[in-house]
C-alpha positions in Angstrom: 56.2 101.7 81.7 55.6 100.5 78.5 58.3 100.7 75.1 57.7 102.1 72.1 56.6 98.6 70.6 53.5 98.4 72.5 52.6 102.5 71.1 52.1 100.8 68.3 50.8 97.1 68.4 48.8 94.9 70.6 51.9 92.6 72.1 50.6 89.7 72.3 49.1 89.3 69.0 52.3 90.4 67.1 54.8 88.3 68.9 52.2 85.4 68.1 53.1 86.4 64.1 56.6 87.0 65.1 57.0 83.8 67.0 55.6 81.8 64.1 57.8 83.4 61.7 61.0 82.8 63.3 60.7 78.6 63.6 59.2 78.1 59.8 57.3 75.2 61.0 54.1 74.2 61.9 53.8 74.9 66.0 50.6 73.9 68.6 49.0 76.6 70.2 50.2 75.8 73.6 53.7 76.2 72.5 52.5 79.4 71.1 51.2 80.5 74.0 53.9 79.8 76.1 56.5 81.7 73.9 54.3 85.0 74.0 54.0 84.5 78.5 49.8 84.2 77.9 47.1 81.4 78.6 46.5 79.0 76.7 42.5 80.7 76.4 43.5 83.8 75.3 46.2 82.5 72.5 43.5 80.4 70.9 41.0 84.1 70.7 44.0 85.5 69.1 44.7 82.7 66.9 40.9 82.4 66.0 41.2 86.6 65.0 44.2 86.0 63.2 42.8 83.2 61.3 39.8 85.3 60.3 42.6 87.7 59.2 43.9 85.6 56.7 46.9 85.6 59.2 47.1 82.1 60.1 45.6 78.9 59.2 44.9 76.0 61.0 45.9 72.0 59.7 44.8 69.2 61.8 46.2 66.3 62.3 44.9 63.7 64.4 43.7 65.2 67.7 46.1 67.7 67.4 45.8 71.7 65.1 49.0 73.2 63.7 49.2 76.5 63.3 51.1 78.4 60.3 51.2 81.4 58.6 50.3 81.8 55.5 51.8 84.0 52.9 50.2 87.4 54.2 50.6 86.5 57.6 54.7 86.0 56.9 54.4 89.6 54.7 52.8 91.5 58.2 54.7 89.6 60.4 58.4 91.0 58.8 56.2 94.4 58.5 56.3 93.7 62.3 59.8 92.8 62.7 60.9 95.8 61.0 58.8 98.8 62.9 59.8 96.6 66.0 63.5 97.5 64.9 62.9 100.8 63.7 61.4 102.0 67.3 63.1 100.0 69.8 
């Protein structure tokens, strides 16, 4: 059965923002996708959404893309954090 939470949002996508928010660093998307239980695939399509969003943004360096959030992406992400609280 599923919680209140998922009434409301798409899981995956929001604990994405959520899991970004909570470790203030840049993070690889494999770590991402590993903290949200989902393949590595599918976080890059939500990523990719999110970044056309204005969610997220991408920095390379080297071989490898960070991802962080930016400054509206931190705003919906504690919009997030506090409906998750409100319902659960």
């Amino acid at each position: 059965m599923k919680d209140n939470f998922d009434i409301f949002f798409r899981r995956k996508p929001a604990l994405m923002l959520v899991a970004l928010k909570r470790i203030a660093r840049a993070r690889y998307g494999s770590i991402l996708a590993k903290e949200v239980d989902c393949t590595y695939s599918h976080a890059v399509k939500i990523l990719q959404s999110l970044e056309k969003l204005g969610l997220v943004v991408f920095e390379k360096k080297g071989r490898i893309k960070l991802i962080k959030l930016t400054k509206r992406g931190q705003e919906v992400s504690d919009d997030i954090e506090n409906i998750k609280r409100v319902v659960s």
